[in-house]
C-alpha positions as CSV (number, residue, x, y, z in Angstrom):
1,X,111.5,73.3,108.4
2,X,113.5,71.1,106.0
3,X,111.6,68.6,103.6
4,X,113.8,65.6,102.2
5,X,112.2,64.5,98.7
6,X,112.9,64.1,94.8
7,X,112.1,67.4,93.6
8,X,110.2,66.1,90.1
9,X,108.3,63.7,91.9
10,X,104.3,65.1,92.6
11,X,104.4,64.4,96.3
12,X,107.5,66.2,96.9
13,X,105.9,69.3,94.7
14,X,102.6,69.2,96.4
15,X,104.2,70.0,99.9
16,X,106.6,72.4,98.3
17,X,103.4,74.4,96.7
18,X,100.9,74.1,100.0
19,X,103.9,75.6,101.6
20,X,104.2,78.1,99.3
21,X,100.3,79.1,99.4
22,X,100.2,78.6,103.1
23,X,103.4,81.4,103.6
24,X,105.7,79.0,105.4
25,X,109.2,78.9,105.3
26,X,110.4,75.4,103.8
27,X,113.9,74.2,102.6
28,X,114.2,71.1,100.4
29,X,117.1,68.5,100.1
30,X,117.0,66.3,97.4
31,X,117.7,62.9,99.0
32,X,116.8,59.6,97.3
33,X,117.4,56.6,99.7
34,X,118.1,54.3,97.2
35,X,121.6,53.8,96.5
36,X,122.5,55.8,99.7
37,X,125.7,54.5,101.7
38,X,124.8,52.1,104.7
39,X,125.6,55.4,107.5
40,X,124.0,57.6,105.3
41,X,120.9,55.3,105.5
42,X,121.0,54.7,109.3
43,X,121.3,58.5,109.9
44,X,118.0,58.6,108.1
45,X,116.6,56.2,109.5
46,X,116.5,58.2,112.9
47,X,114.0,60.8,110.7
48,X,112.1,57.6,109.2
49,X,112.4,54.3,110.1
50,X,110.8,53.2,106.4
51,X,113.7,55.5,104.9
52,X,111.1,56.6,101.8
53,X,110.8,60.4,101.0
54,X,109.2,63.0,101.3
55,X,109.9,63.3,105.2
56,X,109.7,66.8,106.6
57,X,112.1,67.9,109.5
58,X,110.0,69.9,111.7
59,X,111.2,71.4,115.3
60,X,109.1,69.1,116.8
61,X,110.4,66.1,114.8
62,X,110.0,64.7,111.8
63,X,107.0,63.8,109.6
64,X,106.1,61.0,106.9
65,X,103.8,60.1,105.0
66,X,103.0,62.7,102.1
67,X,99.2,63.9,102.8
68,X,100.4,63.7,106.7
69,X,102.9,66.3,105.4
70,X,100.1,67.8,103.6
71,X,98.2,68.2,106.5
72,X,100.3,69.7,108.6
73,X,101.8,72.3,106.5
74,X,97.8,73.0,105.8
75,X,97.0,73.7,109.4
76,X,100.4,76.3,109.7
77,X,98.8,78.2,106.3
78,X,98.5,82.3,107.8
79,X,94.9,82.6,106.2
80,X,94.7,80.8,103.2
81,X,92.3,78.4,104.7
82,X,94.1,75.5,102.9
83,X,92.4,73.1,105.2
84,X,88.7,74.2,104.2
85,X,86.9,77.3,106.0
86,X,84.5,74.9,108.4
87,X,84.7,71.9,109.9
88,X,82.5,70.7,107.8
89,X,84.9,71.5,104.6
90,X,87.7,70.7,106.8
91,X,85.5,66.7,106.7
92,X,85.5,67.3,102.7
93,X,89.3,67.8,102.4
94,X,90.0,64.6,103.9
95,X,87.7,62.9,102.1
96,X,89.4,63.8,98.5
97,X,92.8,63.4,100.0
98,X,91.6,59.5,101.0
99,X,89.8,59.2,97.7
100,X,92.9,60.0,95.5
101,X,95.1,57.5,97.6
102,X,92.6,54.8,97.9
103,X,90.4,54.9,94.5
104,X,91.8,57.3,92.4
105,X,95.4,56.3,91.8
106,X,95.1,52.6,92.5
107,X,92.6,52.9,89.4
108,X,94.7,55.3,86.9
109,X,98.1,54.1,87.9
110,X,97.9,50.9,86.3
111,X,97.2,52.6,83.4
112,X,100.0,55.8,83.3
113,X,102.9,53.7,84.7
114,X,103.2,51.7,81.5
115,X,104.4,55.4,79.8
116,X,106.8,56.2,82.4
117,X,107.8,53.1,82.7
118,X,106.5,52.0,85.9
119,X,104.4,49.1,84.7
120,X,105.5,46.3,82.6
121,X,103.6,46.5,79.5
122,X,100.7,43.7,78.2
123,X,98.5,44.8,75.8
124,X,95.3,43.2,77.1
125,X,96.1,44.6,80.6
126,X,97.1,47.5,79.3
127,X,93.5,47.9,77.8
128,X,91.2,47.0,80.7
129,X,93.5,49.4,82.8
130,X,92.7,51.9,80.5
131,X,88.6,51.1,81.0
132,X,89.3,51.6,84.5
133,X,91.4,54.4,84.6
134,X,88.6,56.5,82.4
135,X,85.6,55.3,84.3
136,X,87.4,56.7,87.5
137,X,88.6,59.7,85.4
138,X,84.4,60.3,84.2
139,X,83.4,60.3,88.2
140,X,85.8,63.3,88.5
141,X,84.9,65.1,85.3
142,X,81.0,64.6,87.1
143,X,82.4,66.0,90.2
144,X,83.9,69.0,89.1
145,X,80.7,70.0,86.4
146,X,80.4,74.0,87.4
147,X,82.7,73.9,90.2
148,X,86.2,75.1,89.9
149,X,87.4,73.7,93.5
150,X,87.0,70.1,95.0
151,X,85.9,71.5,98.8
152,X,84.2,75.5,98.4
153,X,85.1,78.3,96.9
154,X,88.6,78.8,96.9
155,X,91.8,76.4,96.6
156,X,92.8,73.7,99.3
157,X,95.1,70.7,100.1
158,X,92.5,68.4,98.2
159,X,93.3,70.4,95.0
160,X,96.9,70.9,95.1
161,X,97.5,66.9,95.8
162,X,95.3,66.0,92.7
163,X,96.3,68.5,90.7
164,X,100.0,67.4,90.8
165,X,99.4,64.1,89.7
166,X,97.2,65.4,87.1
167,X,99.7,67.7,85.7
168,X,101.9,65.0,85.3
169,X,99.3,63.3,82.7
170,X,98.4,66.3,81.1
171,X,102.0,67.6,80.1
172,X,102.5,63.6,79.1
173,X,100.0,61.4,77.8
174,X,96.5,63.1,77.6
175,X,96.4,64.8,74.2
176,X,93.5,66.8,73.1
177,X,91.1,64.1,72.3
178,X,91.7,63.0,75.8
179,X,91.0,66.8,77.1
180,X,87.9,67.2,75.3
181,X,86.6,63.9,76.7
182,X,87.3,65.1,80.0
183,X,86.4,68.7,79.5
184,X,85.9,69.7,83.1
185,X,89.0,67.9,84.3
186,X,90.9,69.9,82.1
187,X,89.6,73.2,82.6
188,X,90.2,72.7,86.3
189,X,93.9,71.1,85.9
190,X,94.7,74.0,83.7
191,X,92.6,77.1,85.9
192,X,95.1,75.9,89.3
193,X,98.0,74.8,87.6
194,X,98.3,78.8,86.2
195,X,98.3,79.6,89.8
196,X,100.9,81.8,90.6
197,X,102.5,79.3,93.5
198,X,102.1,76.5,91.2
199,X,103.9,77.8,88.0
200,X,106.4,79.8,90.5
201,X,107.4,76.0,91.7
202,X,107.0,74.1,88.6
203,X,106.8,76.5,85.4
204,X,103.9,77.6,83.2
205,X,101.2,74.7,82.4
206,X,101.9,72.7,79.3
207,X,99.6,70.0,78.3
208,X,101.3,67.3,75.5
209,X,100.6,67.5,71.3
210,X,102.0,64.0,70.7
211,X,101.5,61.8,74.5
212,X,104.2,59.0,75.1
213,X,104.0,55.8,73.4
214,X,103.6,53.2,76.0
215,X,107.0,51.3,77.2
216,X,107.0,48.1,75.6
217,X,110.9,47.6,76.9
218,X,111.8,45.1,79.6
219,X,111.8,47.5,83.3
220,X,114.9,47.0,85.3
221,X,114.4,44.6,88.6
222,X,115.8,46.2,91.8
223,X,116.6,43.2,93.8
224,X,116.7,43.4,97.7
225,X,120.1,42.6,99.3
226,X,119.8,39.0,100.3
227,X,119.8,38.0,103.5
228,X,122.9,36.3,105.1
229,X,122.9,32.2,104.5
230,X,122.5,30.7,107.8
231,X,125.6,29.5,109.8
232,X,126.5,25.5,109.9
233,X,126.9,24.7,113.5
234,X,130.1,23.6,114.1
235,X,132.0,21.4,116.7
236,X,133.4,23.3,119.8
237,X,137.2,23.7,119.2
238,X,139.1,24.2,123.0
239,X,139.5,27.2,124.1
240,X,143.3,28.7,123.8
241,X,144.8,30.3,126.7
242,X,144.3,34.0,126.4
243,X,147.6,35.9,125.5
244,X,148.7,39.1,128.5
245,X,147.6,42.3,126.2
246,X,150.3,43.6,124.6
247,X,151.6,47.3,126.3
248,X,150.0,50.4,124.1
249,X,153.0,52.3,122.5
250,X,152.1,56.2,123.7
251,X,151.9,58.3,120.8
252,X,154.0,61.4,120.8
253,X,152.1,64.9,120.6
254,X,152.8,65.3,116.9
255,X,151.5,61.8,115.7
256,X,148.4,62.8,118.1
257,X,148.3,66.1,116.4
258,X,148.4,64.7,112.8
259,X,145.4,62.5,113.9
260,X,143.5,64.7,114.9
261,X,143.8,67.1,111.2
262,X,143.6,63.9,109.5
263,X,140.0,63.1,111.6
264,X,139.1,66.3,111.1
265,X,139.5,66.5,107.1
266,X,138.1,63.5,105.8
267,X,137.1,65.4,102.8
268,X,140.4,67.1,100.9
269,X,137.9,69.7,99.7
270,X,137.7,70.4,103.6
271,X,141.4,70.8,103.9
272,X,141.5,73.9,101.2
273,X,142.5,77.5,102.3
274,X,139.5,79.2,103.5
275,X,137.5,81.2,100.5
276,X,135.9,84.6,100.6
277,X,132.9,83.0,98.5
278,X,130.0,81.4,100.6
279,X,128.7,78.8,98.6
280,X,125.8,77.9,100.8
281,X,124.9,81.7,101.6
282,X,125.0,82.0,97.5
283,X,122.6,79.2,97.1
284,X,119.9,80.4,99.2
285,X,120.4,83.6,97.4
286,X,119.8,81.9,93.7
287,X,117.0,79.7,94.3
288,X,114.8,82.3,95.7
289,X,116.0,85.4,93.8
290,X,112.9,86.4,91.8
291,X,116.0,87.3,89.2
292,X,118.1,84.7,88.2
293,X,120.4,87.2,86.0
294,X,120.7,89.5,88.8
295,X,121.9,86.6,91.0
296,X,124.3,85.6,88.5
297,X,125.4,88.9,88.5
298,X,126.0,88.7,92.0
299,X,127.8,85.4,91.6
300,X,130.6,87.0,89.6
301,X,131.0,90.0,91.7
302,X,131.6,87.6,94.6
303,X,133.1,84.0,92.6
304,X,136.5,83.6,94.0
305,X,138.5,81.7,91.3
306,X,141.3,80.4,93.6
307,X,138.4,78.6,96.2
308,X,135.8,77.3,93.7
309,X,135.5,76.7,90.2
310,X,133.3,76.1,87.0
311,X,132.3,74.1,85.3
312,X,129.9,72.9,81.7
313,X,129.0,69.2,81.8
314,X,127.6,67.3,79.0
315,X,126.7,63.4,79.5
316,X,128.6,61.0,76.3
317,X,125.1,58.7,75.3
318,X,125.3,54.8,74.8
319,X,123.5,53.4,71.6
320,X,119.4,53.9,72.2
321,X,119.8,56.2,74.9
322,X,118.2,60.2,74.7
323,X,115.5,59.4,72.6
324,X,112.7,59.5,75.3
325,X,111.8,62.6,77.5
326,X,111.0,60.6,80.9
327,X,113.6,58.3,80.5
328,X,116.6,60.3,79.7
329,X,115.0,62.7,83.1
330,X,115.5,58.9,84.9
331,X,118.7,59.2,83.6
332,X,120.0,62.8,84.8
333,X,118.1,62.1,88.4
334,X,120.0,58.7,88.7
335,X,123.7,60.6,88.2
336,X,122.5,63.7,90.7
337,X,121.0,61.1,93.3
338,X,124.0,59.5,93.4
339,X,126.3,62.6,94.1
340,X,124.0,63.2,97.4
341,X,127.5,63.9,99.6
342,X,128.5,66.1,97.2
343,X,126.3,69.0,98.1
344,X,127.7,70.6,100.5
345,X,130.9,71.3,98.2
346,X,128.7,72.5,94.8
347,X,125.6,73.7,92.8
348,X,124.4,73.0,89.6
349,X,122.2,73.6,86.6
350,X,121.3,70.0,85.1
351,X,118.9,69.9,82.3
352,X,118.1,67.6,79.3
353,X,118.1,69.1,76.0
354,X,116.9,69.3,72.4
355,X,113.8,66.8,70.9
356,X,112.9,63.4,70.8
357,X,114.9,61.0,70.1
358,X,117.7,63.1,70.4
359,X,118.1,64.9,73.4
360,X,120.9,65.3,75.9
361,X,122.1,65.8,79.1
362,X,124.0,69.2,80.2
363,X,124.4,71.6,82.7
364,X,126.7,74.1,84.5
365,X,128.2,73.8,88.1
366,X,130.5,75.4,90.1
367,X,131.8,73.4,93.1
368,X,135.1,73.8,95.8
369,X,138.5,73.8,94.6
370,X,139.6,74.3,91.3
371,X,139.5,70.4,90.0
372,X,137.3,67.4,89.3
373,X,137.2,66.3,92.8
374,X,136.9,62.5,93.7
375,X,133.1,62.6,93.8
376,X,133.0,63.4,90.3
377,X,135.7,61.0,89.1
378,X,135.0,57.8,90.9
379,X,131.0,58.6,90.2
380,X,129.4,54.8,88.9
381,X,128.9,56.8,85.8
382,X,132.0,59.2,85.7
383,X,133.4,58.3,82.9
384,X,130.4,59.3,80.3
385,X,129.8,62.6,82.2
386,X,132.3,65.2,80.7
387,X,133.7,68.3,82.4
388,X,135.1,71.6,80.9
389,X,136.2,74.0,83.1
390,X,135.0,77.9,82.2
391,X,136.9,80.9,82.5
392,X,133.8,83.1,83.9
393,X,136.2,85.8,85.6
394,X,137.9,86.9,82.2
395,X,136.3,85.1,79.3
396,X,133.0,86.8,77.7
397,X,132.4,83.5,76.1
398,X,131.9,81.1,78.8
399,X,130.1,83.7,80.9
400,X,127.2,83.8,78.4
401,X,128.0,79.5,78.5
402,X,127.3,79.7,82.3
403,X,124.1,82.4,81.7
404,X,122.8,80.5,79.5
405,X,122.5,77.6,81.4
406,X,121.5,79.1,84.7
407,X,118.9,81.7,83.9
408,X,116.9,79.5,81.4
409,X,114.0,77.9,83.3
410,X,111.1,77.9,81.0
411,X,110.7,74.4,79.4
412,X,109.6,73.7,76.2
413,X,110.9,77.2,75.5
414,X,113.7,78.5,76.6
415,X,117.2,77.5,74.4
416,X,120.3,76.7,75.3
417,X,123.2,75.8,72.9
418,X,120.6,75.8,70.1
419,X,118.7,73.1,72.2
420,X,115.1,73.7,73.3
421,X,114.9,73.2,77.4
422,X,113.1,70.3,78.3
423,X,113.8,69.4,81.9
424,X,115.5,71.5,84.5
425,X,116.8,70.4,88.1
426,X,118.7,72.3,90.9
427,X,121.5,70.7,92.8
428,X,121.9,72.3,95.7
């Protein structure tokens, strides 16, 4: 099965760690539809005719809806009773999964947006949200006195979905006078969240020191393409005589022929010799390699320098940019999102760097062919992303570069350049 989502988001992780749990075989594509290319979009379509992520890609069809997804992968689990162990429970784990999406996050999100920069900021909304947000946050903390599950004694769909939106306000905005008002919460956020599937998905559990200052900036407005003005009727004009089609000139074999190749390689990265490195074969090898130095290993044992190349990329910053975590994430998602028909040709490390407010935006790719390739170049934001090509098959220097980058994975952490990890994304 193949599940189309934005890996940071918490309903993209939440499959991705039920299917871990439940022992099924998943495969994720990022794919965010907005700024997707009209045929990319009507391809999508044919998987989900609301084109929103994540959509899962079963042999059956496809699936929308997150919790549907959810669901689903629940009731393929091979004895990890992810959907409760009666029917009774089974009842129970619906009813948290409707109680997050219909009480629970209509009544915190108003709140949390404002520090990611979801909400437009007013301080006297901004307060009563608040009020809400906590009063729904103290039912919880009643619900979960002495228990260490939502439904029975062991871990199910109804945990893992509200779990992963917690996370998300633990590691950001609740501090430790918000954890010790909310001492059952936290206990149970921080018990699953050190679950083996969960930090093998998303890393070890951090909750915040300092939390996000709320966004007081002016949000960007995503306008809809407008719809077409409506055509002025105009007077009928006589019809012309209709002109005897012209003869088609036949095309000789060779123009034919030269067609055809030309059809056939739309991409010029398609066109190049043929490689003894298998990019795609490599990928799958990586991602779920419990060793990501022995995979690297592997990597140069196999790298074929005349087929595929690599590459250190560091992002130039405008004035006021890099000084906030979530924003400068926005930032690296946005460039990767936008590179979506470049997958097939590469893989990268992409991370964000160093401390607030003055972090940046690396990584380390290798991709086909031994140039920037037009994906890169004519990129909306090509020309503040910078490339350096590495020597990895004779220089010592810019194999520990490309090490560095791709076996560092534990944020908050791990350092790269000198610069404490932060954020860390595949593209694959």
């Amino acid at each position: 099965m193949k599940l189309y989502g934005i890996s940071g988001s918490s309903r993209t992780k939440k499959i991705i760690i039920a299917a871990a749990y439940a022992q099924v075989d998943l495969t994720v594509e990022e794919f965010f539809p907005r700024g997707q290319p009209e045929d990319v979009l009507k391809e999508f379509r044919k998987k989900n005719p609301n084109v929103k992520v994540p959509t899962l890609e079963t042999p059956e069809g496809c699936i929308y809806e997150s919790n549907a997804i959810l669901r689903y992968i629940a009731r393929q689990s091979k004895g990890a009773k992810l959907y409760g162990a009666s029917k009774f429970e089974e009842a129970q784990v619906d009813q948290y999964l409707d109680w997050v999406s219909t009480l629970f996050e209509p009544s915190v999100f108003p709140y949390a947006g404002v520090f990611f920069g979801y909400v437009q900021y007013n301080a006297e909304a901004h307060a009563q949200n608040k009020e809400k947000a906590f009063k729904t946050l103290g039912l919880l903390e009643t619900l979960l006195t002495g228990e260490n599950h939502l439904v029975g004694s062991h871990i199910t769909i109804a945990d893992i979905n509200l779990v992963c939106l917690l996370g998300l306000f633990y590691r950001y905005i609740f501090d430790e006078s918000v954890r010790k008002q909310f001492p059952n919460i936290t206990k149970y956020v921080e018990k699953i969240s050190n679950e083996e599937q969960f930090t093998r998905i998303q890393g070890r559990f951090v909750a915040c020191k300092t939390p996000l200052e709320p966004y007081t900036g002016t949000l960007p407005v995503f306008e809809e393409s407008k719809k077409a003005e409506p055509k002025q009727k105009q007077a009928p004009q006589p019809k012309k005589e209709k002109e005897a089609p012209k003869p088609k000139k036949k095309k000789s074999e060779d123009e034919e022929e030269e067609e055809m190749r030309e059809a056939k390689a739309k991409n010029p990265l398609d066109a190049l010799p043929p490689s003894s490195f298998n990019l795609f074969d490599f990928k799958t090898l990586f991602v779920n390699h419990p060793s990501k130095k022995e995979a690297l290993q592997t990597f140069w044992d196999q790298f074929d320098p005349e087929g595929y190349s690599v590459w250190r990329m560091e992002y130039e910053k405008a004035e006021g940019e890099g000084k906030i975590l979530f924003l400068t994430s926005n930032l690296m998602n946005g460039y990767l999102q936008r590179l979506e028909n470049f997958r097939k040709y590469a893989f990268g490390i992409v991370g964000v760097y160093g401390d607030e407010p003055n972090l940046e935006v690396r990584g380390c790719w290798v991709w086909r062919g031994t140039e920037i390739p037009a994906e890169i170049k004519e990129h909306v934001s090509g020309e503040w992303f910078h490339y350096k090509k590495l020597d990895v098959k004779n220089s010592e220097e810019d194999r520990k570069i490309q090490e560095a980058y791709w076996t560092s994975w534990n944020e908050d952490e791990d350092k790269v350049e000198g610069l404490t990890l932060r954020d860390v994304k595949y593209f694959k």
